[in-house]
Backbone as CSV, one residue per row, in Angstrom:
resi,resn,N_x,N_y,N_z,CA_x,CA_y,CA_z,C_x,C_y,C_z
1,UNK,197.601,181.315,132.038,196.574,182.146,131.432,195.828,182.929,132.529
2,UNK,195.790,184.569,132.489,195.044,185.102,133.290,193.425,184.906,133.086
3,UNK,193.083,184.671,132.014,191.523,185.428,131.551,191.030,184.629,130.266
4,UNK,189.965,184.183,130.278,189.374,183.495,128.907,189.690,184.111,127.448
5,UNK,189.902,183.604,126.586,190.181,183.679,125.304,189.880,183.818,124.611
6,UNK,189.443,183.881,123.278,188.819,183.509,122.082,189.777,182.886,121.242
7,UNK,189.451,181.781,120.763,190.592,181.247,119.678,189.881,181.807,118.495
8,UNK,190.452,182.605,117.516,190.263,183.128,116.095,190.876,182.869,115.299
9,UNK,191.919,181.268,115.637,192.348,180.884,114.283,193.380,179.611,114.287
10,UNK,193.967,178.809,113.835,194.117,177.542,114.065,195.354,177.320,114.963
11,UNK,195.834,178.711,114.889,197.602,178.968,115.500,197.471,179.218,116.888
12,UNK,196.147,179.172,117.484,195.301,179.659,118.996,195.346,178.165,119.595
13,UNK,195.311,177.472,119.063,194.903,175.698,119.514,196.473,175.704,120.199
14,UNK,197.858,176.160,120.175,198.871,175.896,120.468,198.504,176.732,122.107
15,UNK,197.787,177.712,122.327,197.214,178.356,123.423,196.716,177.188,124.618
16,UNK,196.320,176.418,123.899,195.283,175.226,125.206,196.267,174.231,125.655
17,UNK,195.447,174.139,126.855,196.774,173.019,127.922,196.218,171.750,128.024
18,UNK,196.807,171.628,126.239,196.746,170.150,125.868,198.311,169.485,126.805
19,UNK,199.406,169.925,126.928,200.361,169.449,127.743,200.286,168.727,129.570
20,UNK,198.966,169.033,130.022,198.075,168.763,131.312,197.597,167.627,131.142
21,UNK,196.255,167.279,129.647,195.507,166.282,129.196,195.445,166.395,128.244
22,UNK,195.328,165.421,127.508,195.017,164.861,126.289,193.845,165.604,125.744
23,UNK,192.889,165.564,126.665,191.434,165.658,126.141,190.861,166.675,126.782
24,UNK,190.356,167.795,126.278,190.033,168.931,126.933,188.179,168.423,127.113
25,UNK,187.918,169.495,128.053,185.686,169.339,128.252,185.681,170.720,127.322
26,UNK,184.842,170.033,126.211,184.156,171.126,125.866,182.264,171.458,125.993
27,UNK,181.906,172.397,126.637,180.575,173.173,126.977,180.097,173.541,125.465
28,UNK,179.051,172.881,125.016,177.967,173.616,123.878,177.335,174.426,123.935
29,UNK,177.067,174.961,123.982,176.012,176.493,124.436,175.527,176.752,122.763
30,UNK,173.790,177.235,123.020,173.797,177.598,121.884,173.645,179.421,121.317
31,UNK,174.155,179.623,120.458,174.435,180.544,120.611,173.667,181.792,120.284
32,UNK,172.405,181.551,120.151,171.084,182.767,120.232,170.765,183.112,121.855
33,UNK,170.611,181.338,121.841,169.471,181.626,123.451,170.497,181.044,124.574
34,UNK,171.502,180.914,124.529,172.510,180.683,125.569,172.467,179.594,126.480
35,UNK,171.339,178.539,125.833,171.567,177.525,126.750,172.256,176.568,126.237
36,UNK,172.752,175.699,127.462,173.582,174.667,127.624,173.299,173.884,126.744
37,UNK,173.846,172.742,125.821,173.501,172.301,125.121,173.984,170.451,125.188
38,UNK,175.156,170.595,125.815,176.083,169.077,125.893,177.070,169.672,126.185
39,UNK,177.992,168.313,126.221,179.079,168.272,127.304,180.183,167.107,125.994
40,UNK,180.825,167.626,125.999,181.451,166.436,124.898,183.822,166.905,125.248
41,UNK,184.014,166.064,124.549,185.877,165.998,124.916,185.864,165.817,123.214
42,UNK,187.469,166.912,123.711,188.234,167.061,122.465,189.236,166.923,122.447
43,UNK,190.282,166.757,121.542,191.748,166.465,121.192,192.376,167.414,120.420
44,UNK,193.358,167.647,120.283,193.677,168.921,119.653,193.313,168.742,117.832
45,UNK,193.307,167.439,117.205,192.911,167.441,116.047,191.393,167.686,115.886
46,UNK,190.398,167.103,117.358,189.016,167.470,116.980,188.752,169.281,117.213
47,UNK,189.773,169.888,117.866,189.711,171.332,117.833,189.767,172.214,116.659
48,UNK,190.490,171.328,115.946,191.327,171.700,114.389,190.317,171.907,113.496
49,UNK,189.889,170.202,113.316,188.651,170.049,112.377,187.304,171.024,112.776
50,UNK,187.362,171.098,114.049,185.839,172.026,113.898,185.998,173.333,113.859
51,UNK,187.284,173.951,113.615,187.156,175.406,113.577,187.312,175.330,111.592
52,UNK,188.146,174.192,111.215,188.333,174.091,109.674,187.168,174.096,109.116
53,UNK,186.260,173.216,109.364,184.811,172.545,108.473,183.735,173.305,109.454
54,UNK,183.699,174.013,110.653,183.104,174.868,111.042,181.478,174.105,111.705
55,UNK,182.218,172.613,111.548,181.069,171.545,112.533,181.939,171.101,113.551
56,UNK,180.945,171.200,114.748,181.806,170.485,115.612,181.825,169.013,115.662
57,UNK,183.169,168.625,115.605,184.128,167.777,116.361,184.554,167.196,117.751
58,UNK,184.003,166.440,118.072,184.724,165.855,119.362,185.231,164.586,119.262
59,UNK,186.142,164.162,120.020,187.485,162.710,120.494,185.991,161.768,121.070
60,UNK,185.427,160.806,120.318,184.422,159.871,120.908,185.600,158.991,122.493
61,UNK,185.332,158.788,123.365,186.084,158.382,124.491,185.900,156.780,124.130
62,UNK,184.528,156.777,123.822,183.789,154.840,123.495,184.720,154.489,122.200
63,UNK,184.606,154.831,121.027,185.022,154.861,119.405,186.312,155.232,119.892
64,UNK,187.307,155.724,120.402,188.342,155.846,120.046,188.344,156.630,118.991
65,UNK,187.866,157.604,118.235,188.594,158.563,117.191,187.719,159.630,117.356
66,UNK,187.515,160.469,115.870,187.223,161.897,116.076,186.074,161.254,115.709
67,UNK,184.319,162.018,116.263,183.265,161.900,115.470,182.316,163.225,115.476
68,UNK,182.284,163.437,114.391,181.184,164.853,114.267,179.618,164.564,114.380
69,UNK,179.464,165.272,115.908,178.210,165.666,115.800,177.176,166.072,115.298
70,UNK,176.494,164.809,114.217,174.911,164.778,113.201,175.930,163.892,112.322
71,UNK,176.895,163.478,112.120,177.528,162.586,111.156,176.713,161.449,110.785
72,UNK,175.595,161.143,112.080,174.693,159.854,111.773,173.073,160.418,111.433
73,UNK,172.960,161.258,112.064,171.432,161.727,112.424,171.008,163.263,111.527
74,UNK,172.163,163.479,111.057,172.191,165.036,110.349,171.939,166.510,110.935
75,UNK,171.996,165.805,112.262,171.744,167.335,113.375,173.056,167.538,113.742
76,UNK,173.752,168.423,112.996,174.852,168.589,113.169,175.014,170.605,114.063
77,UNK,176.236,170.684,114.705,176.160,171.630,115.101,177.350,172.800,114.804
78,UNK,176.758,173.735,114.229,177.885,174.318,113.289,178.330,175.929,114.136
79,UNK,179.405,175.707,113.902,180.594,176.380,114.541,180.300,177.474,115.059
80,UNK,180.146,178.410,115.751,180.386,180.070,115.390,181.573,180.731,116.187
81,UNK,181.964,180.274,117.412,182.903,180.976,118.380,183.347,179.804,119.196
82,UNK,184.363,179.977,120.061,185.175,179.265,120.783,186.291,179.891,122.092
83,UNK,185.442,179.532,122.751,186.545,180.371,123.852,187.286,179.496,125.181
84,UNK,188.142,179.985,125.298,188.751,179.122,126.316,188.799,179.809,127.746
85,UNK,189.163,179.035,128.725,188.507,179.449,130.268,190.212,179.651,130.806
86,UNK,190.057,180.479,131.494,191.095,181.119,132.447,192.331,180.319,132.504
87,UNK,192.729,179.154,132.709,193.412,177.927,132.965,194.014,177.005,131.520
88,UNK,192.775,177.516,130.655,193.174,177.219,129.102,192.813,175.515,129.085
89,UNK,192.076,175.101,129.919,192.199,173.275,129.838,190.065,173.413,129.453
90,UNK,189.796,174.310,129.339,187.975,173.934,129.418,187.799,174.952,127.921
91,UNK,186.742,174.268,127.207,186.606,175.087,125.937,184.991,175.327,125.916
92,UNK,184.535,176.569,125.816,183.384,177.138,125.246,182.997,177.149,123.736
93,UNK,182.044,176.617,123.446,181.531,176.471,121.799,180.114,177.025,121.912
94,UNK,180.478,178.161,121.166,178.850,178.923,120.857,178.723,177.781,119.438
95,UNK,177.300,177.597,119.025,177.112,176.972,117.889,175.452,176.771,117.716
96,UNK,175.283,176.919,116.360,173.648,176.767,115.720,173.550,175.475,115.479
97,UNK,172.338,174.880,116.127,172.006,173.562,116.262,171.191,173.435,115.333
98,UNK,171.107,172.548,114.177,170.688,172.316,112.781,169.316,171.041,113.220
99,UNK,169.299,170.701,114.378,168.048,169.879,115.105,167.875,169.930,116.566
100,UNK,167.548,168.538,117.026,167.523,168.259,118.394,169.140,167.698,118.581
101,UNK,169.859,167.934,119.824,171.399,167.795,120.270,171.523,166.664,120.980
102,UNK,170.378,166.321,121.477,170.114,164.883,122.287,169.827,163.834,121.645
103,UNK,170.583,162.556,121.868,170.004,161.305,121.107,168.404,160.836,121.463
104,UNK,168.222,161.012,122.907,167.075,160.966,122.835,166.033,162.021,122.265
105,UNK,166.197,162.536,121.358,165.482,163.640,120.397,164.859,164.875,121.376
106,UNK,165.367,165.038,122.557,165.249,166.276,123.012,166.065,167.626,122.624
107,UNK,166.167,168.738,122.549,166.761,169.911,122.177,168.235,170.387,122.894
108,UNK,168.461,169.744,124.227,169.767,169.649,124.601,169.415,168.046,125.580
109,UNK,170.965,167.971,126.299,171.105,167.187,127.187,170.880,166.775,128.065
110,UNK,170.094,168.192,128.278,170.021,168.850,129.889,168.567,168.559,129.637
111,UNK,167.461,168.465,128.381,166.225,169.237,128.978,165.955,170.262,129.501
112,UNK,166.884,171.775,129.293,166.371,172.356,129.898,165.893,173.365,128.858
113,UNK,164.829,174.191,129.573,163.590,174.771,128.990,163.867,175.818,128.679
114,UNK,163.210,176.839,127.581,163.624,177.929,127.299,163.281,179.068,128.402
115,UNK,163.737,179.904,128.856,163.587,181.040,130.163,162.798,182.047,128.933
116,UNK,161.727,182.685,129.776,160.952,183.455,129.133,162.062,184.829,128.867
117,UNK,163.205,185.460,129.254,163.629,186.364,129.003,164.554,185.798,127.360
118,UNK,165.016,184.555,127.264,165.595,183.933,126.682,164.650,183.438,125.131
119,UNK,163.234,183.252,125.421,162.558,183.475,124.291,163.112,183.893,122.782
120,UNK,163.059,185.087,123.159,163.239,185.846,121.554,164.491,185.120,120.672
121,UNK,165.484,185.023,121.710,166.738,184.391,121.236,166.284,183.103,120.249
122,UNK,165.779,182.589,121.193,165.215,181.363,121.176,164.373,181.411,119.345
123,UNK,163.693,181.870,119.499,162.963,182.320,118.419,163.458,182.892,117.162
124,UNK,164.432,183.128,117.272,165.257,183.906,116.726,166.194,182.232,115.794
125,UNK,166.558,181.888,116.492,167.731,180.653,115.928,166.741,180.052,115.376
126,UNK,164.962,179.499,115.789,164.718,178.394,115.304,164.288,179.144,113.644
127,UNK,163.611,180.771,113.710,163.470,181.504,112.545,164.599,181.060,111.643
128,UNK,165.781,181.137,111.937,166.917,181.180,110.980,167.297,179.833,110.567
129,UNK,166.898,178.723,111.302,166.644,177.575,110.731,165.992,177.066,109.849
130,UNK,164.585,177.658,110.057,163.440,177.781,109.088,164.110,178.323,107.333
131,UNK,164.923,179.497,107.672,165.458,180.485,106.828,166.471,179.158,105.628
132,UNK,167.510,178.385,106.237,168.153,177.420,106.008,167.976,176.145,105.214
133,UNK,166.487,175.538,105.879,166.313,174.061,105.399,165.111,174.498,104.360
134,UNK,164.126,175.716,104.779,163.130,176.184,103.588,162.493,174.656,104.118
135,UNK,161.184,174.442,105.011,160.995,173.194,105.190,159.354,173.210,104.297
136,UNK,158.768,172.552,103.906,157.320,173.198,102.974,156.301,172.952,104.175
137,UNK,155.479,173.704,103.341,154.488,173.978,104.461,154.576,175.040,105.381
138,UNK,155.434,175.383,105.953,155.633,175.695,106.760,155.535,177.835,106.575
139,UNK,155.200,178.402,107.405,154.586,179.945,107.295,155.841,180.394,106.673
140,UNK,156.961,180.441,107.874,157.760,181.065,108.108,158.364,180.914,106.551
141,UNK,158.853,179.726,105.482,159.137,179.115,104.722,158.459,180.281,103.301
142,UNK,157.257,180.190,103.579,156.407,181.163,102.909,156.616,182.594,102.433
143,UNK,156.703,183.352,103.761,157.281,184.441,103.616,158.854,184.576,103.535
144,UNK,159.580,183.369,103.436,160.791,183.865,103.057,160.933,183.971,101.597
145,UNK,160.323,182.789,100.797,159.998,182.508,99.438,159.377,183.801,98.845
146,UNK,158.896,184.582,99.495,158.241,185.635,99.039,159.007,186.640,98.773
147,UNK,160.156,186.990,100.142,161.067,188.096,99.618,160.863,189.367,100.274
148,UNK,162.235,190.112,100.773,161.801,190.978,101.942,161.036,192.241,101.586
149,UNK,160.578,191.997,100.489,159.225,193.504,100.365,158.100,192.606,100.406
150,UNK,157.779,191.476,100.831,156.271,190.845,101.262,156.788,190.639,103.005
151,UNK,157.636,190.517,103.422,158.255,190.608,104.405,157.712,192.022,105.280
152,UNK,158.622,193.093,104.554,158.476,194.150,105.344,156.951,195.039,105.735
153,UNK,156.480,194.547,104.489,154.699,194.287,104.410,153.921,194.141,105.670
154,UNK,155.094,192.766,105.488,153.946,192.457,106.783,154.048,192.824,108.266
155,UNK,155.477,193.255,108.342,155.638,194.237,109.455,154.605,195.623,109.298
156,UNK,154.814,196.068,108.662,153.850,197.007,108.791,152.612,197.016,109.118
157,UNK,151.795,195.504,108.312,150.478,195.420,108.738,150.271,195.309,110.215
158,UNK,151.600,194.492,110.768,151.604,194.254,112.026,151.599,195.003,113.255
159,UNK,152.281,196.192,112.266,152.561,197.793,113.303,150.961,198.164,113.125
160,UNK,150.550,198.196,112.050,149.310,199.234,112.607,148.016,198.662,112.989
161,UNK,148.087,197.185,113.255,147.122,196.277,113.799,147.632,196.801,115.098
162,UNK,148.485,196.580,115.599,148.842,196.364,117.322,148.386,197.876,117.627
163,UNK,149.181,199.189,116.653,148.434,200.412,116.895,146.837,200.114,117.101
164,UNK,145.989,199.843,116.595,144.801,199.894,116.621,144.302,199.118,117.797
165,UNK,144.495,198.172,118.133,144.300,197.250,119.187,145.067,198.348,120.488
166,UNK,145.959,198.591,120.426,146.416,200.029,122.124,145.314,200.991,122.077
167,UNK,144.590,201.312,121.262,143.608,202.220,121.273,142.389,201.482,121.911
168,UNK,142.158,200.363,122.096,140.834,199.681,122.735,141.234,199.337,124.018
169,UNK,140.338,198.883,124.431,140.412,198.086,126.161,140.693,196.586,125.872
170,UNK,141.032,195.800,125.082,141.134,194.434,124.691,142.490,193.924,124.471
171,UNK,143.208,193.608,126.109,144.646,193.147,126.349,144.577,191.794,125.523
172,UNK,144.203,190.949,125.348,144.338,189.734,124.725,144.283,190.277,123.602
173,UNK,143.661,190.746,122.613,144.039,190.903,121.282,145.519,191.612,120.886
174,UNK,145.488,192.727,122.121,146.596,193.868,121.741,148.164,192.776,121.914
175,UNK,147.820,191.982,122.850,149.192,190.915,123.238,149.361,190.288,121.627
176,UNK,148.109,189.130,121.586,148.135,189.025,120.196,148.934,189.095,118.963
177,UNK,148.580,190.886,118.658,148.588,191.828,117.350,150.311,191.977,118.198
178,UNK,151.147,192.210,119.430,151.824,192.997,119.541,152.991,191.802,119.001
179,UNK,152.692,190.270,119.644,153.406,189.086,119.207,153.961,189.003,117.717
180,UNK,152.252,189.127,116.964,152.570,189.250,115.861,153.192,190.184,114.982
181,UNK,153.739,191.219,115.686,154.653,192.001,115.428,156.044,191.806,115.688
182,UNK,155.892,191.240,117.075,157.813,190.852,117.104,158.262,189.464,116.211
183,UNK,157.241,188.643,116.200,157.821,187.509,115.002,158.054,188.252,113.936
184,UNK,156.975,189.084,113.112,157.458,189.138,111.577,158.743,189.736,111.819
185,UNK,158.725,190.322,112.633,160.206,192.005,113.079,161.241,190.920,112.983
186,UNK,161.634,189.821,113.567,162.384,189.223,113.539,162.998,188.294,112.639
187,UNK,162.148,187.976,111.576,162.409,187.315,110.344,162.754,188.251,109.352
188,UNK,161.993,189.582,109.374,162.578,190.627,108.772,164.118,190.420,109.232
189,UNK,164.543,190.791,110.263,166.075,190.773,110.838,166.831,189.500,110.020
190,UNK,166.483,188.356,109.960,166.689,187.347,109.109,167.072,187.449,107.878
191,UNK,166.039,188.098,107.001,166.135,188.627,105.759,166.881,189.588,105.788
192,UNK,167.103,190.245,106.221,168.206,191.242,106.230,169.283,191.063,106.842
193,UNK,170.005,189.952,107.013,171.024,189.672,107.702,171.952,189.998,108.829
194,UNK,170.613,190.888,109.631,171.518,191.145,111.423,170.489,190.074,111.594
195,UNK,170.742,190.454,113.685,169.995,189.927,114.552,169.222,190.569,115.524
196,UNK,169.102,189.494,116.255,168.463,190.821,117.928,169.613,191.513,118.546
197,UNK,170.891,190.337,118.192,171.738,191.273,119.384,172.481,192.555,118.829
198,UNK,172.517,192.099,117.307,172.862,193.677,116.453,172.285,195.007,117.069
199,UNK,171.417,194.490,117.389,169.849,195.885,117.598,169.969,195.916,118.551
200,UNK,169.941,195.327,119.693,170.208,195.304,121.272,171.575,195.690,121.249
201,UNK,172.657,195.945,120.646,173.622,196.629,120.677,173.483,197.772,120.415
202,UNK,172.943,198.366,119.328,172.900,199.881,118.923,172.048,200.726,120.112
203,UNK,171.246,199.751,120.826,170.182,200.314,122.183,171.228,200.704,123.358
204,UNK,172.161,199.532,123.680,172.746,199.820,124.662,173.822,200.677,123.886
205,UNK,174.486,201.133,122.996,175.586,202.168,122.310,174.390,203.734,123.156
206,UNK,173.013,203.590,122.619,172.318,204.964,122.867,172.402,205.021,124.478
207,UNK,172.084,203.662,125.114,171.658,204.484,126.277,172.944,204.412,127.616
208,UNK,173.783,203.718,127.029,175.472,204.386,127.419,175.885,205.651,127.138
């Protein structure tokens, strides 16, 4: 293999150099905010099952068989992409994490922290989670129940608050009003079924 892959379909698994090892490393990454997520081994049937049922699958090394990740805890991590590395023996799994990925109830393995450029992403997956489980109480939950013309509403209120606040000398409010503009903007995106990187694509299409 010269160059990483994408497997797009179950006839791609004959691609990986399962003939080397048994058990390939597969990398979790999640796939808004790009961080690392776990480290887990697969077999060519746990490759199978998680592109089929679209949860991942990994070969437990302890258990001896296949076990899906949230099968006990319900934080399961569901599918979106899969790519394989130059050599074809290491597998990449983009995937939306439905909780915390760590048994010890941290957000990955690693502990590691969200990077302020990485934010929005960030913000972005846990919005669409919100979007998913509908948890009560909860804001975000609120305005989805409401429907994207109380939605787009509130973008607007949000646009011409932050307008009004650039017109004063008062950086803490204008930060504020401007925040509260990129959250609703982004649940809007939710409700309307792109993302950030949809939109961050059409930016870089203009300024290419």
């Amino acid at each position: 293999m010269e160059s990483m892959f994408e497997l797009k379909s179950i006839d791609d698994i004959a691609k990986l150099a399962f003939d080397k090892q048994s058990l390939l490393p597969a990398i979790i990454q999640d796939a808004n905010s790009g961080r690392v997520l776990m480290l887990g081994y697969m077999n060519q049937q746990a490759v199978k099952q998680t592109m089929e049922q679209e949860r991942v699958t990994f070969y437990s090394r302890s258990k001896k068989r296949l076990w899906t990740k949230g099968e006990t805890s319900g934080n399961y991590l569901f599918y979106k992409k899969m790519l394989a590395d130059c050599d074809a023996d290491t597998l990449l799994i983009k995937v939306q994490a439905s909780g915390p990925v760590c048994h010890t109830g941290t957000e990955t393995c690693f502990n590691e922290s969200v990077a302020d450029v990485n934010f929005l992403s960030y913000l972005q997956s846990f919005i669409q989670q919100r979007k998913e489980q509908m948890p009560e109480g909860s804001y975000t939950t609120k305005l989805f129940t409401k429907g994207i013309n109380k939605i787009a509403q509130k973008v607007g209120e949000e646009a011409v608050e932050t307008v009004i606040e650039a017109k004063d000398d008062n950086m803490d409010l204008f930060r504020n009003e401007a925040a509260d503009l990129l959250y609703h903007l982004i649940v809007l995106f939710s409700a309307k079924g792109t993302n950030l990187q949809e939109v961050v694509g059409v930016l870089k299409q203009r300024h290419g």
